[in-house]
N, C-alpha and C positions, 0 to 999 in steps of 0.2 A: 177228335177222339174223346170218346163219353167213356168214364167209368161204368160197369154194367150193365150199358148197351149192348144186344141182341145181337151174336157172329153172323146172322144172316142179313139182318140192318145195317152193318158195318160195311158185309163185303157188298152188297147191292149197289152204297152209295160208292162205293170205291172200286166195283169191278173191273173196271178198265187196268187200274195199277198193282191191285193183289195179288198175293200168290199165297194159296193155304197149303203148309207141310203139318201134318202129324208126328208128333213123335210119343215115343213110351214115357213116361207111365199115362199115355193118354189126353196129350196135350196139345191142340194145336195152332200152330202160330199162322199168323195173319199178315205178312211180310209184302213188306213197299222197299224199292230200290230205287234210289233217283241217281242220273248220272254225274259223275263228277262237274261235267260243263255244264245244270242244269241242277241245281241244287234246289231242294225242296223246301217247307215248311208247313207244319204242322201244328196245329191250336188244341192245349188243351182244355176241352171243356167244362167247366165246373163252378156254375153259377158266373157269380161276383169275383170267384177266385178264377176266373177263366186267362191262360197267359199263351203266348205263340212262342214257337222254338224256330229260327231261322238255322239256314246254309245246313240243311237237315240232310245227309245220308240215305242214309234207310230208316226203316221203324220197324217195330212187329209189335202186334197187339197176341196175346193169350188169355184163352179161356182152358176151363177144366172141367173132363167128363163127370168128374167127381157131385161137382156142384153146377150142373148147367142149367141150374135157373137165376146163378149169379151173373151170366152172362160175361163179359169182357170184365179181369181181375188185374190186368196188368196192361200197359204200355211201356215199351224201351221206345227211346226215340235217341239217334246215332248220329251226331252234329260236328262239323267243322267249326271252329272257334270265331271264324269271320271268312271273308268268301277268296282265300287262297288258302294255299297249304301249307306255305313253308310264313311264318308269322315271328314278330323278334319277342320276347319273352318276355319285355315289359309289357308290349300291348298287348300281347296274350293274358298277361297276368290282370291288365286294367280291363278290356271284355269280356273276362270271366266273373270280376266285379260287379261287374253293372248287369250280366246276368241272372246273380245271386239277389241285386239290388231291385230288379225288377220281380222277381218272383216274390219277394217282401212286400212291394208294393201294391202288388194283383192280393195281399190280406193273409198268406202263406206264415203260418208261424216255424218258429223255430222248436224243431225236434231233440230232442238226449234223449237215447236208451232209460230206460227205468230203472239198469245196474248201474251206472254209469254217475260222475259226481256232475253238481249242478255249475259248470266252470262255465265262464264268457270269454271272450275275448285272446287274449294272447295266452292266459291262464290255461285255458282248452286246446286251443294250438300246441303250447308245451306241455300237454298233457300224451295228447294222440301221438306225439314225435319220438316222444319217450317210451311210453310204454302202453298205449293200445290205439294201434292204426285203425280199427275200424268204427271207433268213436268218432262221430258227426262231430264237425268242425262248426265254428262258429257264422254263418252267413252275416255278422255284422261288421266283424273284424277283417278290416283292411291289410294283410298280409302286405311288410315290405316286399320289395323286391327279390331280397337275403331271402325273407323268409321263404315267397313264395318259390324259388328252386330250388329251398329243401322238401317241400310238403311233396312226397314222392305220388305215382300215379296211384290211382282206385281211391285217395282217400276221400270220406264222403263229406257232404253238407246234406242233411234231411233237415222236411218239412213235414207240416201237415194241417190241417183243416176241414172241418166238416166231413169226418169220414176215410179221407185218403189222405195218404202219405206219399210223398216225393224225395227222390233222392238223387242227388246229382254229385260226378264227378267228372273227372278229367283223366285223360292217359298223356304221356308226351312220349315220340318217337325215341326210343332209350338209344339212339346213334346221334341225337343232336340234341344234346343236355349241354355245350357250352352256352354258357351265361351271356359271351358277346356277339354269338349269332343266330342265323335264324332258326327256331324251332319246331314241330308239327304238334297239332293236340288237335282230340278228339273227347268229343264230350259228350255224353251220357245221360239221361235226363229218362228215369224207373219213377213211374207212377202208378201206386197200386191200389185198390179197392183196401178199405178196414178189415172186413175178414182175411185178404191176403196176406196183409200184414203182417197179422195176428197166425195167422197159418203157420208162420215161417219162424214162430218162437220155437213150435214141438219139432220132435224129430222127425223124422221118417216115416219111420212105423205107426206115428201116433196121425196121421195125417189123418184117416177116416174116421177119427174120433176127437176132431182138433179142439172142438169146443168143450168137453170136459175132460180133456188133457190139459189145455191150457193155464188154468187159476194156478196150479202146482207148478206150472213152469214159471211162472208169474210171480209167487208166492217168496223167493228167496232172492229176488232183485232189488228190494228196498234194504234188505241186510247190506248187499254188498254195496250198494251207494251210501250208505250211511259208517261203514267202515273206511272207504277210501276218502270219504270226505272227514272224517276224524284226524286223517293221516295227512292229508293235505293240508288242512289246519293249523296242525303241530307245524308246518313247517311254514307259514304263515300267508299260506294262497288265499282269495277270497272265495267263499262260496254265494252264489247267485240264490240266494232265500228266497226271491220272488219267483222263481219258475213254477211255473205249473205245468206237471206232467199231461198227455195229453188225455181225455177222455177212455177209459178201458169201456171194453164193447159192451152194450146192455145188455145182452145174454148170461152173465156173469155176474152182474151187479146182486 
């Protein structure tokens, strides 16, 4: 799977296994199912940052009428956590680690929203638990065991590098959340092209005009990071001064 690689290059190499559905507002998906006794895997491609996703699901890759000379803007890829289903919740919790630990090592840096304050580690953990779930968690931070079945399903770890952004999480079967037995989880792994990314700041409406919609949408995210991190402060959290936010698109520079 290539980031804005050609839907008809895609399915040629792959026709044996695809299936293309259409949907509104003109999107359509590029859908692989592999069967539970025969689990897949999937590499994505991208340079030096290139990494594989085992005991792989399905996938779908998407592209948009809108922009069809971007070619393929996204990959979901839909993974079992290790190769059965029912798994006990620490080792769940330890190969979701070394998942996280591998995508660091394939050169993947770590993503924060632009709003969002500049926290690491357990600091960011009790940041998202409290009061904004969909703030990217830390991919360095080793989550106890405590911690990790509180961190509830969908919440994210984002990356990014040279262009594309990645964002992984996890679900667990919400009927087997005891702590002393076995579990199910299903993991997720969204990787999108830069303009996609950036797509998905504006609204709706502003979608055929993303590119000078954007800077305004942009424009009042460094206030709100620079306020909650005042607050944080006062209360004697560290902030990460060395982060560097990721690259904004050239278009806008």
């Amino acid at each position: 799977m290539t980031l804005n690689e050609s839907p008809k290059e895609f399915t040629n190499t792959n026709k044996d296994i695809i299936k293309v559905l259409t949907r509104p507002p003109g999107v359509n998906f590029y859908k692989v199912k592999w069967g539970n006794e025969n689990l897949g895997m999937v590499t994505f491609k991208h340079g030096e940052n290139t990494f594989s996703v085992e005991h792989v699901l399905s996938a779908n890759a998407v592209d948009n009428r809108r922009s069809p000379d971007e070619g393929l803007i996204e990959f979901n890829v839909y993974a079992s956590i290790g190769d059965t289903d029912l798994i006990g919740h620490d080792d769940a919790r330890k190969l979701f680690i070394s998942a996280l630990q591998r995508i660091r090592k394939a050169g993947w840096k770590i993503f924060i929203n632009e709003g969002d304050p500049r926290l690491r580690g357990k600091a960011m953990l009790d940041f998202a638990l409290s009061e904004s779930p969909a703030s990217s968690l830390d991919a360095d931070c080793e989550p106890t065991f405590v911690e990790w079945m509180k961190i509830p399903s969908d919440m994210q770890w984002q990356f990014y590098v040279n262009h594309a952004y990645l964002t992984i999480s996890f679900t667990r079967e919400p009927t087997l959340l005891d702590p002393h037995k076995p579990g199910s989880y299903l993991i997720t792994y969204t990787l999108q092209s830069e303009n996609e990314h950036f797509r998905n700041y504006v609204t709706p409406k502003q979608k055929d005009y993303w590119k000078s919609a954007l800077p305004l949408q942009l424009e009042y995210l460094p206030a709100m990071r620079k306020a909650k991190e005042s607050e944080l402060r006062a209360q004697g959290v560290e902030i990460d001064e060395t982060y560097m936010d990721a690259p904004i698109p050239a278009f806008i520079e």
